[in-house]
C-alpha positions in Angstrom: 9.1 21.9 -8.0 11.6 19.6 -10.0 12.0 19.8 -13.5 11.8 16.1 -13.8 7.9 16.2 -12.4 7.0 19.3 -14.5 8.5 16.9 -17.4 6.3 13.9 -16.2 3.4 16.5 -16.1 3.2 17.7 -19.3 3.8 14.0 -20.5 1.0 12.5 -18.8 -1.0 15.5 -20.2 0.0 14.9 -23.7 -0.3 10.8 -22.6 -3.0 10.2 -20.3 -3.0 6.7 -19.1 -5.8 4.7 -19.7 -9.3 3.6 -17.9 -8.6 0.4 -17.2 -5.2 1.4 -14.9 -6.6 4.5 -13.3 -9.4 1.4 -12.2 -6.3 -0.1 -11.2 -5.1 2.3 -9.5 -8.1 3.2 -7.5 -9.0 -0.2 -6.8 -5.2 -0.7 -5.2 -6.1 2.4 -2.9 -9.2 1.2 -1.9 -8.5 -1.5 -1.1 -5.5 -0.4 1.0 -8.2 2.5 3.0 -11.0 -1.0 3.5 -7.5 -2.5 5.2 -6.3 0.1 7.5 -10.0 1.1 8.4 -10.7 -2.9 9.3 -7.3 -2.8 11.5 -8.3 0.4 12.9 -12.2 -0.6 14.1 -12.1 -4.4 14.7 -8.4 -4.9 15.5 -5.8 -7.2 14.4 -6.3 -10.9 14.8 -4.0 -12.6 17.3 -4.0 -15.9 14.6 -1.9 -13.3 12.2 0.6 -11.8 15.4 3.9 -13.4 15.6 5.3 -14.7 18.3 8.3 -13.4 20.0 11.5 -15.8 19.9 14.4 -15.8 22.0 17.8 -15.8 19.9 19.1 -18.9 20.4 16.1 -21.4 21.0 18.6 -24.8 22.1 20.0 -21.8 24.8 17.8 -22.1 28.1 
């Protein structure tokens, strides 16, 4: 382990952050697993899937 997380440890121990960003936090993450579990079941809508485009578009 690093010295610099063992220093971050001890300071978070001393320094626990407070309620409202470890709701923050968790909400951020929860939001990320709703997400990737919505992608993963239903699928990703073809309305949000670029298109492919050629290079040049004035080249045929």
């Amino acid at each position: 382990m690093n010295f610099r997380h063992l220093l971050r440890m001890s300071k978070w121990a001393r320094n626990p952050p407070s309620e409202a960003r470890v709701k923050l936090v968790l909400g951020v993450v929860v939001a990320c697993v709703v997400l990737v579990l919505i992608e993963k079941f239903i699928g990703w809508p073809d309305m949000l899937t670029l298109e492919l485009q050629r290079r040049n578009p004035m080249r045929y």
